[in-house]
N, C-alpha and C positions, 0 to 999 in steps of 0.2 A: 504494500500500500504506500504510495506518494503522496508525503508530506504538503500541504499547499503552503504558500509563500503568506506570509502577512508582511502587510505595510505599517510600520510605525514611525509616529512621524519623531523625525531628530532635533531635539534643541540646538540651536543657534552654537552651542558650547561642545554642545556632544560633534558638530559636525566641524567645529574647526580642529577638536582633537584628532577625530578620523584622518579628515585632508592632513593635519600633521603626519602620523603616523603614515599616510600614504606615500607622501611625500619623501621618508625616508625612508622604507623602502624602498622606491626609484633610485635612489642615490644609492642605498647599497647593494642592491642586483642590478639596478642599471637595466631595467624593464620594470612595467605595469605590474602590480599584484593579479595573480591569479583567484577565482572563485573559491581555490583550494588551499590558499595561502593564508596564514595567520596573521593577523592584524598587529598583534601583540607578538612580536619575533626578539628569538636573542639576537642582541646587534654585536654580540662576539663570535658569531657562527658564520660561516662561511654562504650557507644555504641557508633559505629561509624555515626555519624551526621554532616554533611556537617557546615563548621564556618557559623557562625551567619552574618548578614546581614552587624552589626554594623563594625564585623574585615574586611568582604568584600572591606567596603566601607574607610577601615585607611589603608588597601593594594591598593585600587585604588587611594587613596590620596596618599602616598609613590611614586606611579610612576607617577603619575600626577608632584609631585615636582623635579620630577630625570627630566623627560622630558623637563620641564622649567628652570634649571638649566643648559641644556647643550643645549638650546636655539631653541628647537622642536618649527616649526611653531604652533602656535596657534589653527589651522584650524585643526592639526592633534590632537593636541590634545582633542578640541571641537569630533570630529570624536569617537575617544578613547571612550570617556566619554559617550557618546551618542548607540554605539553600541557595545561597549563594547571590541574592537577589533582593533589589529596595524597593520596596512594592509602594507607591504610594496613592491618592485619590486619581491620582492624572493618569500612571501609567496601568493603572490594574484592570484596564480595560482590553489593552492588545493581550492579557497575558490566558492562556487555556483556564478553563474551568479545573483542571486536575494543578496546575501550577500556584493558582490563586488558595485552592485547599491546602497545598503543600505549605505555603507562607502564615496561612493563617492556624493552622495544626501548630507549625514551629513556634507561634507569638501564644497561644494557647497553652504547649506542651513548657513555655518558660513561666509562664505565670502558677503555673499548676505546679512546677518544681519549687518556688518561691515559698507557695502558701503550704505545701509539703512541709518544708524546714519551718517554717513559723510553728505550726503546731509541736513538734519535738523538742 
């Protein structure tokens, strides 16, 4: 079965990172990105290879700590971390019916751990 394409539309921010990120790619292959090529590539690899698990994981600590600094509920960010994804009023609409459970099960399953320890 084939997946259908969704349109979603890109903030003004989200689309100048993209063209960044385009951008250098062409300068380090020296051709267009392919369909099948990682947006997010190690820029120490010869070939274009998707960042290492390790930089994934010090770009999701980065907005883990922006998040807590400007005083993000908890639960969202438990969420985040969990599914990988910031669901908010605007985008929760492109997102599937099974994706949108998955975020809200995760904000659910951190409050329920919360009020768990309260009682003990």
């Amino acid at each position: 079965m084939r997946k259908s394409k969704k349109r979603v539309p890109i903030p003004p921010v989200v689309r100048a990172l993209l063209e960044k990120q385009r951008a250098a790619f062409r300068k380090q292959f020296s051709r267009e990105p392919e369909p099948t090529d990682p947006i997010f590539f190690d820029p120490n690899c010869p070939y274009p290879k998707p960042v290492s698990q390790q930089q994934q994981d010090g770009v999701e600590q980065e907005i883990l700590a922006a998040m807590a600094n400007v005083g993000i509920d908890p639960a969202i960010m438990y969420a985040f971390r969990k599914t990988g994804r910031i669901v908010t009023a605007h985008n929760q609409q492109f997102l599937s019916k099974e994706e949108l459970t998955e975020w809200q099960d995760a904000v659910e399953e951190y409050y329920s751990t919360i009020d768990a320890r309260k009682i003990v």
